[in-house]
N, C-alpha and C positions, 0 to 999 in steps of 0.2 A: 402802456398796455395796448395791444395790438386786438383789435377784435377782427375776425372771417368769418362770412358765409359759409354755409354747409360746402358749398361748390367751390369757392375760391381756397377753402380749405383742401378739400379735396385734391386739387387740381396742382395744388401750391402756389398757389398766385398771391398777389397784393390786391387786397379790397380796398377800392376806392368808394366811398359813399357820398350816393348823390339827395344831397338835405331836402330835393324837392321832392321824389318819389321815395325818399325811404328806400331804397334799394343800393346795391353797386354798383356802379358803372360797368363791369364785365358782365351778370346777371344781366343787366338794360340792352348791351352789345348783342349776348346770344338769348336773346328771347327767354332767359331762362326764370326759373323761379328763384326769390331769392331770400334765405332764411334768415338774414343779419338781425331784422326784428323779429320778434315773437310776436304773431299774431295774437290782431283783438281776441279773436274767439278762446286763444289758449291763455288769455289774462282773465278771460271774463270765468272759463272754467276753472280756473286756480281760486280763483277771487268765491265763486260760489263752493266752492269745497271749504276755504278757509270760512265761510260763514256759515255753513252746516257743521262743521266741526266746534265752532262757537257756541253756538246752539245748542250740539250735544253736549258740551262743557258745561255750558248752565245749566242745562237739564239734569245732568250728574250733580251737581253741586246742592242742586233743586232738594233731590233726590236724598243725598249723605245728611243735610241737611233734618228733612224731613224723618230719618231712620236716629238722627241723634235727640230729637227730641224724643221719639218714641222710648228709645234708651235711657234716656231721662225717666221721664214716665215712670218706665219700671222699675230702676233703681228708687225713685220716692215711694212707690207704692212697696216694696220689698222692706223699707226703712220704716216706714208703717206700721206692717205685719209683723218687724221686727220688736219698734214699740210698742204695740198690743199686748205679743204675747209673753213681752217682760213684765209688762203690769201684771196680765193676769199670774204668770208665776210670782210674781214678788205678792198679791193678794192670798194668794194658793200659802205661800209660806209663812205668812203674820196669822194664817187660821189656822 
């Protein structure tokens, strides 16, 4: 698999890469800039999105979580009311 710079892309050229600067040798030739790596900054804002997205995942989870106990909750407290007011009918009907 063959990787190019934006420009060597561009241009149609062979990218040659030079391991010391991280760039191409054609880039290094014309002063140019040269995209074959992804800059730190766009690793570190990748890297910070994936961890705010993390984040909000736990916090969602947090969240469902927290609404299914509620859900619970109500369904015992329903099973309850339910119990009660079979006793009282079954009292209601032996008098």
């Amino acid at each position: 698999m063959s990787f190019r710079c934006g420009r060597c892309k561009e241009k149609n050229l062979r990218c040659f890469v030079d391991t010391v600067s991280s760039r191409c040798a054609g880039c290094i030739a014309a002063h140019a800039e040269c995209s074959l790596f992804v800059p730190e900054e766009e690793w570190e804002k990748v890297e910070e999105e994936e961890r705010a997205t993390e984040l909000a995942l736990a916090q969602a989870r947090a969240e469902a979580a927290r609404l299914e106990v509620e859900l619970l909750k109500g369904k015992s407290q329903k099973q309850e009311f339910a119990r009660r007011d079979l006793a009282l009918l079954r009292m209601q009907d032996q008098a």
